[in-house]
Each structure stands twice: as structure tokens, then as C-alpha cells.
C-alpha positions in Angstrom: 118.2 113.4 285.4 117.8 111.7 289.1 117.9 114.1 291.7 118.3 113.2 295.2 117.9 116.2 298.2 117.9 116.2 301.6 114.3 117.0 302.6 116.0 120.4 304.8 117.2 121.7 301.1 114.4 120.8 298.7 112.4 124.4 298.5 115.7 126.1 298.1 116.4 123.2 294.8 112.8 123.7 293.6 113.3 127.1 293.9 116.5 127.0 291.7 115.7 124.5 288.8 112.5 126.8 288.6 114.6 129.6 287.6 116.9 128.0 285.7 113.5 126.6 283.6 114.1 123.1 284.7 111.1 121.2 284.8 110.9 119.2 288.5 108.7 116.3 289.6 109.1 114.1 292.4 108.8 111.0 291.9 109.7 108.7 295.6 111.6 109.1 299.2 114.7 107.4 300.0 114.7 106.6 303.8 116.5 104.4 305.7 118.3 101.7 303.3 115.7 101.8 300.5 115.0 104.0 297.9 111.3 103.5 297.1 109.6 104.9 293.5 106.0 103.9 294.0 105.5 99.8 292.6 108.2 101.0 289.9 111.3 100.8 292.1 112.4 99.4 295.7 116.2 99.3 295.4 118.9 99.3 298.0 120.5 103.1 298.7 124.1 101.2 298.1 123.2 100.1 295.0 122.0 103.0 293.8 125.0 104.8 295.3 127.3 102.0 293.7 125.6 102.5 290.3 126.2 106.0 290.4 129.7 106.1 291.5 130.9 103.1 288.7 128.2 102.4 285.9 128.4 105.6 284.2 132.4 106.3 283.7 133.0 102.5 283.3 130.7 103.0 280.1 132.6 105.8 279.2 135.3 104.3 279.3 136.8 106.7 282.0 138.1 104.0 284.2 138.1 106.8 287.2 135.7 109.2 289.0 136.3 111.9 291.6 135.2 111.6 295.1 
């Protein structure tokens, strides 16, 4: 599971998945228009926000998603 946090909230998330037993790693920063995993990933925030929003209930087969 991809997580993205504002950096204001992430101690209060850490905090939470620990308790819930949910292991956590960070893995890159998204700032500005880019969202940047180390030389694995250098992607465009409106892509990734575009994949998220349509690629997953379009293979489902959902056709909609909530907003």
C-alpha cells in the first residue's frame, strides 16, 4: 500500500500504523509537481493522482469512484 502524508501529519500516521502492527517505511518526497522514489521513480503528481482516481475501479470494473 502507497501512502502519501502531509509532512505536518506523518508522526501522528507513524504513530498509528504502529499500533495497528502495520509495518511503515518511507520510501520518497513528493514536492512540487514530482513525486520522486530515489532512481526507481520520477513521475508527475497528476499522474499519480490520475492513476489513483481511474486505474483501479476501471479494472474492477466499477466504472465510478467517489470524490
Amino acid at each position: 500500500m502507497l501512502c502519501c502524508v502531509d509532512p505536518e501529519h506523518l508522526s501522528e500516521v507513524l504513530v498509528d500504523a504502529e499500533a495497528a502492527g502495520v509495518p511503515t517505511t518511507r520510501i520518497g518526497l513528493a514536492t512540487g509537481d514530482r513525486l520522486i522514489v530515489k532512481d526507481l521513480l520520477n513521475v508527475a503528481v497528476d499522474d499519480v493522482g490520475h492513476a489513483h482516481r481511474n486505474r483501479l475501479p476501471t479494472a474492477l470494473g466499477a466504472g465510478t469512484v467517489n470524490r
